[in-house]
C-alpha positions in Angstrom: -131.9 -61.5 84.7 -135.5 -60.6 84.9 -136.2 -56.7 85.2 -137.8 -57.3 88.2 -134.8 -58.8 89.7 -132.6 -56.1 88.4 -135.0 -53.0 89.9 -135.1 -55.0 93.5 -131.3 -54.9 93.4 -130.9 -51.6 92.1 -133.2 -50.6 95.0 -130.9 -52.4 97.8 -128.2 -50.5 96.6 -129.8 -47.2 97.4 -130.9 -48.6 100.4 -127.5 -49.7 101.4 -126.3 -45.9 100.6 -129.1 -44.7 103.0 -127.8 -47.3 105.6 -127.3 -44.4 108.7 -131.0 -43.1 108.3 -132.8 -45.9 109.9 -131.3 -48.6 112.2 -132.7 -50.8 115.2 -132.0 -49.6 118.6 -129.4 -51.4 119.6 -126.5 -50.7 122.3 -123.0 -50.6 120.7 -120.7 -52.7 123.6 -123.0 -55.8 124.0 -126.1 -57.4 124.2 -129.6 -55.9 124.7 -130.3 -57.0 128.4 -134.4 -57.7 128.3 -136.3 -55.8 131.3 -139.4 -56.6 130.8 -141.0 -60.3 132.1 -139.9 -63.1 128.9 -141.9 -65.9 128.5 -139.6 -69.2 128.0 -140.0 -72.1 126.9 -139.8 -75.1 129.4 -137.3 -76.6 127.0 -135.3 -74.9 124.3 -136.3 -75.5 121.2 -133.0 -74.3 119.9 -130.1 -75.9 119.2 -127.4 -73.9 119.0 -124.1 -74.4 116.9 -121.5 -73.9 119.9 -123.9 -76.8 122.1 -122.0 -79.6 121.3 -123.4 -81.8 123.6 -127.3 -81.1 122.1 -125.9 -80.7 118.2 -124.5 -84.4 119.0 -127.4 -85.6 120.5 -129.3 -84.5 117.9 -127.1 -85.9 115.5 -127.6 -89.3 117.8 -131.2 -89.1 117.2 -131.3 -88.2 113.7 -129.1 -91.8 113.3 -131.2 -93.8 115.3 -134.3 -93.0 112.9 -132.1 -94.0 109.8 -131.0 -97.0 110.9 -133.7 -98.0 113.2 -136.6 -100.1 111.0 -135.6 -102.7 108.3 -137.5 -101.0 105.9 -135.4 -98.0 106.6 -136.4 -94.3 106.9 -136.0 -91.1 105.1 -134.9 -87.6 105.5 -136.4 -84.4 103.1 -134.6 -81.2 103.8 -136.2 -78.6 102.0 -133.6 -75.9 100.8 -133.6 -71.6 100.8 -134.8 -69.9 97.8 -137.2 -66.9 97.8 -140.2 -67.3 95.6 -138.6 -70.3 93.9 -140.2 -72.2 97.1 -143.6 -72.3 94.8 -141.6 -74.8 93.1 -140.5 -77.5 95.5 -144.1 -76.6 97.3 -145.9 -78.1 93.9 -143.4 -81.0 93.6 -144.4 -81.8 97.3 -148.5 -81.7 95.7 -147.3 -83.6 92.7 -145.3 -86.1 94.8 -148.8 -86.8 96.4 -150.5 -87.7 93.5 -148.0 -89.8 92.1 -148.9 -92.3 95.2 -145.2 -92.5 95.8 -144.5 -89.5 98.3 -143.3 -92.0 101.8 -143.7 -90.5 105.0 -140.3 -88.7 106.4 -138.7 -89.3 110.0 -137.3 -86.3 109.4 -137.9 -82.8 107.3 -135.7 -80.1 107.6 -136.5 -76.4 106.2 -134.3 -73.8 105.7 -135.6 -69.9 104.2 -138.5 -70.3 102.1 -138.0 -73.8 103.1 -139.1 -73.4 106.4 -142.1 -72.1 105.4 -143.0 -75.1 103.9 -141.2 -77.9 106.3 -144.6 -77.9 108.7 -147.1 -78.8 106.1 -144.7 -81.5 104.1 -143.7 -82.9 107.6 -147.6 -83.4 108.2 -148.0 -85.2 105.1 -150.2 -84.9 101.9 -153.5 -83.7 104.2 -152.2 -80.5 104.1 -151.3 -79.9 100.5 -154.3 -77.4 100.1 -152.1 -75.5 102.4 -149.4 -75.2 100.0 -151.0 -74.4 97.6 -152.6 -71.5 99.2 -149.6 -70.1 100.3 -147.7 -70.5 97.4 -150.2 -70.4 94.5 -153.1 -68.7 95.1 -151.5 -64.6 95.1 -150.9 -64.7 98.6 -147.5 -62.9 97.7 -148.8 -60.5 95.9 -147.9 -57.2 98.5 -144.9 -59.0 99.6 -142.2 -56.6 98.7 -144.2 -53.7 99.3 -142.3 -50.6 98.8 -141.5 -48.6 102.2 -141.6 -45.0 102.3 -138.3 -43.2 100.8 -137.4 -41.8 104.3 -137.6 -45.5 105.3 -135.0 -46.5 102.5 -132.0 -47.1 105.4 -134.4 -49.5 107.8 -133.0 -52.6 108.6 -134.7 -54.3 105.6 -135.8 -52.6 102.3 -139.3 -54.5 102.3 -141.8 -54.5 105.4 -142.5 -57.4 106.3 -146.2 -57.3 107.0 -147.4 -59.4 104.5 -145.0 -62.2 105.5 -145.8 -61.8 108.7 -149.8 -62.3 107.6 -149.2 -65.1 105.6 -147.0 -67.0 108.1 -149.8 -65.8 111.0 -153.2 -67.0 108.7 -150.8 -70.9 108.6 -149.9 -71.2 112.1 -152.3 -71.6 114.7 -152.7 -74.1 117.8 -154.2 -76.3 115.7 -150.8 -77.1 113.1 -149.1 -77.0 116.5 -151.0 -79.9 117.7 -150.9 -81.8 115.0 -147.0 -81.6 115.1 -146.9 -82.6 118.5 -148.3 -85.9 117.7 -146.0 -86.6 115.2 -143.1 -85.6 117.6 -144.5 -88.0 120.2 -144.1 -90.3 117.5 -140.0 -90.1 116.9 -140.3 -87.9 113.8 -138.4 -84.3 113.6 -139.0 -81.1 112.3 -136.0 -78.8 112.1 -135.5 -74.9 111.2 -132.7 -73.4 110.8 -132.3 -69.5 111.5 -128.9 -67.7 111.5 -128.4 -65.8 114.9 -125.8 -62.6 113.6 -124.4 -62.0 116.9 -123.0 -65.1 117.3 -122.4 -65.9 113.4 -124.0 -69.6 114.0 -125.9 -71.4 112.7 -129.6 -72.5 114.8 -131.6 -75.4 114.3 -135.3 -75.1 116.0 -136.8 -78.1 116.9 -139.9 -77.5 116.1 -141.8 -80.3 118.1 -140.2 -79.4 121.2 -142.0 -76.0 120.8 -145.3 -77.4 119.3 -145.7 -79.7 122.7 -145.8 -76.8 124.9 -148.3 -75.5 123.1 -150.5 -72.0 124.0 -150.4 -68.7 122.6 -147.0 -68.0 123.4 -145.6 -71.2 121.6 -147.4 -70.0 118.7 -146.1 -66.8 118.7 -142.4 -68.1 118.7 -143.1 -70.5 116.3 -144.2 -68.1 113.8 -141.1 -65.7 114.8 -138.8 -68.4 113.9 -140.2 -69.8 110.2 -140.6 -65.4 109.6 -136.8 -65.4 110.9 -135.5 -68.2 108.8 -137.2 -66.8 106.0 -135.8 -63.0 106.7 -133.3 -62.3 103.7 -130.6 -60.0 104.9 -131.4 -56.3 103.4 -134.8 -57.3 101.9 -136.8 -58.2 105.3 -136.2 -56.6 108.8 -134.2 -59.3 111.0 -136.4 -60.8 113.4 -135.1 -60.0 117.1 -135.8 -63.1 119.2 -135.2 -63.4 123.5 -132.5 -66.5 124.3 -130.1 -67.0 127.4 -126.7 -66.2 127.0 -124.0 -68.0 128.9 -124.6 -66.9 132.0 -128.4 -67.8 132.5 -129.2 -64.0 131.0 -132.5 -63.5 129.3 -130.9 -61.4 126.0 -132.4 -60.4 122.4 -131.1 -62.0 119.8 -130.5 -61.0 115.8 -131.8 -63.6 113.6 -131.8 -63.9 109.8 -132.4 -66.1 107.2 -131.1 -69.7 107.5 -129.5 -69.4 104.1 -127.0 -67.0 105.3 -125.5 -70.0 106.7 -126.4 -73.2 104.8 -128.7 -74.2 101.8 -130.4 -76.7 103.4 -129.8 -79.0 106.2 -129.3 -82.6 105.1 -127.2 -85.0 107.3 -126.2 -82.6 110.6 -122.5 -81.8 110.2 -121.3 -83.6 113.6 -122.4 -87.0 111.2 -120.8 -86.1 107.9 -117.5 -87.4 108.8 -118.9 -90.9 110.3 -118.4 -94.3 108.9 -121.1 -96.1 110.7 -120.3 -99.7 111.8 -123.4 -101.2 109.6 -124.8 -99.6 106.5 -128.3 -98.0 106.2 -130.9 -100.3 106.1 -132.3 -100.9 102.4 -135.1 -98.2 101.4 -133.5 -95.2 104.0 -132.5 -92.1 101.9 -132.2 -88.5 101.8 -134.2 -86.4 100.1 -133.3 -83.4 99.0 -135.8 -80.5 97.5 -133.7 -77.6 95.9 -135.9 -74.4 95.5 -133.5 -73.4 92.7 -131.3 -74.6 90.4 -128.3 -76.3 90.7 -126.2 -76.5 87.3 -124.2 -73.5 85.9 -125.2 -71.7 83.1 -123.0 -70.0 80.6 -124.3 -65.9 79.5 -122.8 -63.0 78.8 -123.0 -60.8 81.9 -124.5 -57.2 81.5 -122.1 -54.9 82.2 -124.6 -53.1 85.0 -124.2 -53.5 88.5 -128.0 -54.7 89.5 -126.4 -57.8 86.6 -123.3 -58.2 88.2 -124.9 -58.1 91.8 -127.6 -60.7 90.5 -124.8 -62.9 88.5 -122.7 -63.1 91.3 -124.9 -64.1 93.7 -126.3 -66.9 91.6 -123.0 -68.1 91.1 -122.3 -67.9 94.7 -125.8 -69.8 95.5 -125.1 -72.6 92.9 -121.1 -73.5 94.2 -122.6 -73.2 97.9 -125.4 -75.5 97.2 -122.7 -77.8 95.0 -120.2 -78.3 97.7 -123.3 -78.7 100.5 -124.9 -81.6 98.0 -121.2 -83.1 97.7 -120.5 -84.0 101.5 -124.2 -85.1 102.1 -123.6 -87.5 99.0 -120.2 -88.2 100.7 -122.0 -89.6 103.7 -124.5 -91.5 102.0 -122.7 -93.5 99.3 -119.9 -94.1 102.7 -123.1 -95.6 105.0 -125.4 -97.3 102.1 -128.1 -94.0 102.1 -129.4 -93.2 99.0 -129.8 -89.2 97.7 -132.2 -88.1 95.8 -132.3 -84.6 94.5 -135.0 -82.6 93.3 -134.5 -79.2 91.3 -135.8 -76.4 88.9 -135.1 -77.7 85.6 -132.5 -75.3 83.8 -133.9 -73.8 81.0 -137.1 -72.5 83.0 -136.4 -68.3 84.3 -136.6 -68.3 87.8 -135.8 -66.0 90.6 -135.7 -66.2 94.1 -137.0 -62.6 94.6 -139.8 -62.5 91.9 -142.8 -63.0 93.6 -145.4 -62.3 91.3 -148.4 -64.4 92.0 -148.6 -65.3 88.2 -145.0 -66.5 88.4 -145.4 -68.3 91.3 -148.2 -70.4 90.0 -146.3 -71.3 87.1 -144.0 -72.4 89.2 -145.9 -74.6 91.9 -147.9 -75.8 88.4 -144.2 -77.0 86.6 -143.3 -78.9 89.8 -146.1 -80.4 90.1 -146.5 -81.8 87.2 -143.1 -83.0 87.0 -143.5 -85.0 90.9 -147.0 -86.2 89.4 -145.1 -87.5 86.1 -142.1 -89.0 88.4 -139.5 -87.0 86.8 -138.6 -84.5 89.7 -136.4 -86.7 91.5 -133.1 -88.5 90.3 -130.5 -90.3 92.3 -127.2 -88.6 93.2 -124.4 -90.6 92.6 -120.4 -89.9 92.1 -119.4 -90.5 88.6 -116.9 -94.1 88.1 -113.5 -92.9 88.7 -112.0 -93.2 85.2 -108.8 -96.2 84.7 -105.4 -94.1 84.5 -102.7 -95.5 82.6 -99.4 -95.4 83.8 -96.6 -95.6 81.6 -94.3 -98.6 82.3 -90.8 -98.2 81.5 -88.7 -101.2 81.6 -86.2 -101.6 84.7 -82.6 -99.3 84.0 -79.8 -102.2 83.4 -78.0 -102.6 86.5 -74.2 -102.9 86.5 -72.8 -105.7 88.8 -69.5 -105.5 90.7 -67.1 -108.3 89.1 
């Protein structure tokens, strides 16, 4: 673990011990009612996990793109991982140059992810963008200490700096150009985690980009800062909706990672057998900001190395089992998977930001996407013959 890593963690821990000295203001038996005039959205951009009727339709959509066109269609989700993002942000540059990167019908973003899902759902003219934000020392400030009597806040870090980097990115004119794409049939999807419902939230992001105006802008910038909110380390981002009964309420979101790694096929499909298979050329992409394998070290017997171990062990099994049903669905339906991930061997962590680091980073993926060995197929290993003993039939004794 790098020392970095390990002071961070120690650090949350204090915090966590400081927990009753700083808090939002928040009323303990329900939900903040909002006094003050909301703006909202003509249509919700969210998608919320209890709306079964929009997570299907969704789901419908997402289908129809797959198996629309003969030369079939493509998918990239883009998964959570802290400062690891510089990564799958210089395999998207590298991709570019290799002449191979297709366009998506869909890109999905989750954490650090969704930071990056707007400028890889544009396509390759915005790569300068990525590599501004994620190699040029943008993140520099980014976990800038707060002041000790700060230590219980909701989050240990400010999030200033995010906030500037996410505001200097998106402006009416990114909006725009995603609501041409939107007009076109493609998607772009965030996911936040709203805590007081414990669901999940997909954004979709057109929706919001066609309304357009200041307003628009300011919501999209408060979702990608949400989904990118790690519990403890950033503030949560507090976010108006409508509860049940046509309410105007705030809502507590966090990082989408809290409740997936990435968003690949939506779950309401993972079960399916479709009735024809995927047209040849449609496939899922996806771009882990991490790495995937395990890794065998002795632990340090500290608790910042235990903290750190265990929640890269916990990160690897979740992103294991999430790759598993997605691969599940796509060898059922004829879709092929492709997976793209930080090569083991290579120290990385989601919560070391230095800009030094991070170029390394971008620089390593994209010369790997350039070289066309970032991405390999996902496939089930052959199911190995069993041999079965065969014992000969017991005699059997006839009646006389």
């Amino acid at each position: 673990m790098p020392p970095r890593t390990a002071g961070l963690l120690t650090a949350l821990l204090s915090a966590f011990l400081l927990a009753g000295c700083g808090t939002i203001d928040r009323p303990e038996d329900g939900v903040l009612r909002l006094t003050t005039q909301t703006w909202r959205p003509t249509e919700d951009p969210r998608i919320r996990g209890a709306d079964v009727a929009r997570v299907e339709a969704l789901a419908e959509q997402i289908g129809e793109r797959l198996w629309a066109a003969a030369e079939g269609r493509s998918i990239l989700a883009l998964s959570g991982g802290g400062a690891n993002g510089a990564y799958g942000a210089g395999v998207l540059v590298g991709w570019t140059e290799s002449g191979t990167r297709p366009e998506f019908s869909v890109v999905t973003g989750v954490s650090t992810g969704a930071l990056a899902a707007p400028f890889a759902f544009l396509g390759p003219e915005w790569d300068d963008d990525l590599h501004g934000a994620y190699a040029e020392g943008r993140t520099g400030g980014l976990l800038s200490w707060r002041s000790f009597a700060a230590l219980g806040a909701p989050g240990l870090f400010d999030a200033g700096v995010l906030k500037d980097l996410v505001e200097d990115y998106v402006d009416e004119d990114l909006l725009r150009a995603i609501a041409v794409e939107h007009d076109k049939g493609r998607r772009l999807l965030i996911v936040t985690t709203n805590l007081d419902a414990q669901e999940t939230v997909i954004w979709d992001m057109g929706v919001l980009a066609k309304q357009g105006g200041d307003q628009a802008v300011e919501l999209f910038r408060e979702v990608l800062l949400a989904s990118a909110s790690i519990p403890g380390v950033f503030p949560p981002v507090m976010i108006p909706g409508v509860d049940d009964q046509g309410q105007l309420v705030e809502e507590m979101h966090v990082d989408g990672g809290v409740v997936t790694p990435f968003l690949g096929i939506p779950e309401s499909l993972l079960t399916v057998t479709t009735p024809t298979q995927a047209p040849e050329g449609a496939a899922l992409y996806v771009l882990i900001n991490g790495q995937i394998e395990r890794t065998e070290v002795i632990t340090r017997g500290t608790l910042p190395a235990i903290l750190a171990r265990s929640y890269d062990t916990m990160s690897k099994a979740s992103l294991r089992t999430s790759l598993a049903v997605n691969l599940a669905f796509a060898e059922r339906n004829g879709l092929n998977l492709h997976v793209a991930a930080i090569p083991e061997g290579i120290e990385a962590s989601s919560l070391d930001f230095d800009p030094e680091s991070m170029a390394e980073l971008f620089e390593r993926g994209r010369a790997a996407a350039a070289g066309g060995v970032a991405w390999s197929e996902m496939k089930s290993p052959a199911p190995e013959p069993v041999a079965l003993p065969v014992e000969p039939p017991a005699p059997v004794s006839l009646p006389d």
